[in-house]
C-alpha positions in Angstrom: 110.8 103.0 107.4 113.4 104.4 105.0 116.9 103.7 105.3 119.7 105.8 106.3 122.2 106.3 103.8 126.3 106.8 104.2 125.8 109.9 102.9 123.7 110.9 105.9 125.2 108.5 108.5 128.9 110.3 107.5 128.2 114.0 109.2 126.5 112.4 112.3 130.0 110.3 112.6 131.8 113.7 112.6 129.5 115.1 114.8 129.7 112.6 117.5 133.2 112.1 117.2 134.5 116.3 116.9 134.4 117.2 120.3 136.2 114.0 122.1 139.0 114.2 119.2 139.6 118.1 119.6 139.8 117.1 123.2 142.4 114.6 122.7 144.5 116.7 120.4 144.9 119.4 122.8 145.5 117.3 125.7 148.4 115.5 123.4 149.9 119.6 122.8 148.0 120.0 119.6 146.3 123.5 118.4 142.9 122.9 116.9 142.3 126.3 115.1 137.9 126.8 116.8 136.9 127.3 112.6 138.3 123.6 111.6 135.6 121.0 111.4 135.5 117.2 111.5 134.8 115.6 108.3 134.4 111.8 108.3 134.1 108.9 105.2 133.2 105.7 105.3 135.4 103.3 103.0 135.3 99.5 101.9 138.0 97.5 103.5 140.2 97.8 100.8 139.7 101.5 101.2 137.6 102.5 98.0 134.9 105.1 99.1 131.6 103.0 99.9 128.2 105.0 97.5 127.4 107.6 99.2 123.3 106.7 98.5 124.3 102.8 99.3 122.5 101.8 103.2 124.4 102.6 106.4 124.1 99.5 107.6 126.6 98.3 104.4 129.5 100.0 106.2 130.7 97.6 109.2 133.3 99.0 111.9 134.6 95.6 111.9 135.7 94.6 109.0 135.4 97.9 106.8 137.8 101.5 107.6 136.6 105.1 108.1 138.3 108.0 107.5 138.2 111.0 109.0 140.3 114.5 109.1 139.9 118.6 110.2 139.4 120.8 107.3 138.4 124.8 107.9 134.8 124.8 107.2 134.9 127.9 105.3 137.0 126.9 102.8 136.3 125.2 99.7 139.6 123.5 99.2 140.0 121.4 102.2 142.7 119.2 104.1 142.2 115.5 103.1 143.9 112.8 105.2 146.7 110.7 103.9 145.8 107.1 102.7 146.6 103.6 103.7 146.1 103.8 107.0 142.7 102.8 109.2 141.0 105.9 110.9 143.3 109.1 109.5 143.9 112.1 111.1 145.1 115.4 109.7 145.4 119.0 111.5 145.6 121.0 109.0 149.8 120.8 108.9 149.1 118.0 106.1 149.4 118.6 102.4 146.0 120.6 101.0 144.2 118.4 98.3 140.5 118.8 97.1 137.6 117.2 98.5 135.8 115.5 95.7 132.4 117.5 94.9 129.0 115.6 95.7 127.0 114.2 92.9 125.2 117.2 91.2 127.7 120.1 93.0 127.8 123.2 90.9 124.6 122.5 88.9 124.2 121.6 85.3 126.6 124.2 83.9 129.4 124.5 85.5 131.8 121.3 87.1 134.1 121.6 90.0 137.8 122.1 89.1 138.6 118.0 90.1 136.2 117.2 87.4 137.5 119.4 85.1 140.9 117.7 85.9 139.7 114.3 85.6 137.7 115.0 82.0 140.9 116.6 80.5 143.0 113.6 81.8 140.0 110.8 80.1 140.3 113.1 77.2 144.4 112.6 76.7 143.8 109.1 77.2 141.2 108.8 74.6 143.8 110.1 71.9 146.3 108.5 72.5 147.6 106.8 69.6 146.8 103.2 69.1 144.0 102.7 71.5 140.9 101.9 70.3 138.8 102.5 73.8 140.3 103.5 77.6 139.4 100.6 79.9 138.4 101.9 83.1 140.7 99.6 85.4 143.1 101.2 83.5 142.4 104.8 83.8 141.5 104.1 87.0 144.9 102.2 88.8 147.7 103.6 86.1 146.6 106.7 84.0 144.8 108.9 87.4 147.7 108.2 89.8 150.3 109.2 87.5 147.8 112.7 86.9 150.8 115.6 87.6 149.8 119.3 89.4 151.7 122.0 89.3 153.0 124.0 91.8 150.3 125.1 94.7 147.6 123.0 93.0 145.4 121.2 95.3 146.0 117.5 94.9 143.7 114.6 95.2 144.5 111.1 96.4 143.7 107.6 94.9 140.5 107.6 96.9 139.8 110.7 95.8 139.7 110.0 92.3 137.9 107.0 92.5 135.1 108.4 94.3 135.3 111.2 91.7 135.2 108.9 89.0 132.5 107.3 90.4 130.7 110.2 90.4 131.1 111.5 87.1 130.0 107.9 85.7 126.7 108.4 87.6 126.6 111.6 85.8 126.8 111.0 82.8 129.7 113.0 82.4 131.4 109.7 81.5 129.6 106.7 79.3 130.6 103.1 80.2 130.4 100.2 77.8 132.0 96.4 77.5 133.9 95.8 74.9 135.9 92.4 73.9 139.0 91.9 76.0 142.0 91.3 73.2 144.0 89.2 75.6 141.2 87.4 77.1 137.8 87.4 74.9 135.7 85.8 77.5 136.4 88.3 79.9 134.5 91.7 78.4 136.4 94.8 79.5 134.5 98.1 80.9 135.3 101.4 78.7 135.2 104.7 79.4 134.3 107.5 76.8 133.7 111.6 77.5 130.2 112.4 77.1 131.0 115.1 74.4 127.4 115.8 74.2 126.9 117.8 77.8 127.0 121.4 77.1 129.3 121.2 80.3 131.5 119.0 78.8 131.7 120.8 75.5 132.7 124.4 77.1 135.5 122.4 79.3 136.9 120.7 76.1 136.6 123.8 74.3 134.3 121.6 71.6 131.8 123.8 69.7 128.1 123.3 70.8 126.2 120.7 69.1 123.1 120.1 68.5 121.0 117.0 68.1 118.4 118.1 65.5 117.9 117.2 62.2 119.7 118.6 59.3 118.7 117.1 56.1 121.4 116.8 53.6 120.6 118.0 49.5 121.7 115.3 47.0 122.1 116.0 43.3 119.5 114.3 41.5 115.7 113.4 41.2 113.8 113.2 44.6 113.8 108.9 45.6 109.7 109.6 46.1 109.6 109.9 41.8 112.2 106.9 41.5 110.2 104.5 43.7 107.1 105.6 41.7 108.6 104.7 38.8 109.6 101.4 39.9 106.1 100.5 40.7 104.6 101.4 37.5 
């Protein structure tokens, strides 16, 4: 029997869960507009977003948190609930940020506008001077939360990001590797790097298109077939 995953267990939360909470809002004097729909996710206990293709039963009401808020369900920019507290709630009143798109949203060629966001941030990171490679932890707990937005831009919490992260690691929008850790050698650090070689990736940089085929290269002089004949004679 296959397994249910969070990714299927989270709308069947929301759907248990929509009705008795629009019933309690009203009866506590708040408007539920009839359009806004539950949305619920399911978080470690140190409120990271569990996998969304990890088993249901991984997520335990008992030790672990879920989230959940109203967003319009006709809109793609929704209302995300504040972090840092167990079981979130937000009517719409809240500060709009921008869900993070599922693995594989918009197809092949084009990204949603977070990823965009989070690409252009890795790729700021990757130049800055000095650094030989951006370590994830890094990029993760001090370069994303410090990401600005201007004015009326949809913004996206620390959850947020790490699910997107996440997601864009899984891919390939973003290549991991260990490198030595300079302060601590025995410790191997994870690195991040910008798959330059997506088409996606390329038209959000603004990178010309590249191929990978082969392009031999002319070199003055006799062909090395007739010089390693000679040498055998």
């Amino acid at each position: 029997m296959k397994k249910v995953s969070i990714q299927q267990v989270e709308p069947q939360f929301a759907q248990q869960l929509e009705s008795p909470l629009k019933v309690a809002l009203k009866q506590l004097g708040y408007s539920v507009p009839e359009n806004f729909r539950l949305r619920v996710s399911l978080l470690q206990a140190d409120g990271r977003k569990k996998r969304s293709n990890a088993s249901a039963e991984t997520w335990a009401p008992e030790s672990d948190r879920m989230e959940f808020w109203l967003e319009p369900s006709n809109s793609e920019m929704s209302v995300s609930p504040p972090t840092g507290h167990n079981s979130n709630i937000s009517t719409g009143t809240s500060e709009t940020q921008a869900r993070v798109p599922p693995a594989g949203a918009g197809g092949s060629g084009s990204l949603h506008p977070a990823e965009v966001k989070l690409l252009r941030a890795l790729d700021r990171a990757e130049s800055t001077p000095g650094w030989s490679f951006v370590s994830l932890k890094r990029f993760r707990d001090d370069i994303l939360p410090q990401e600005s937005f201007a004015a009326g831009e949809a913004k996206l919490t620390d959850v947020h990001w790490q699910e997107l992260l996440r997601d864009a690691i899984e891919k390939k929008l973003i290549l991991t590797r260990k490198v030595q850790n300079p302060k601590s050698p025995q410790f191997p650090v994870t690195a991040i790097r910008i798959n330059r070689l997506l088409p996606e990736v390329q038209a959000v940089l603004g990178l010309a298109k590249k191929t990978l085929g082969f392009h031999p290269i002319h070199i003055k002089g006799e062909p090395l077939s007739a010089v390693i004949l000679r040498e055998r004679r």
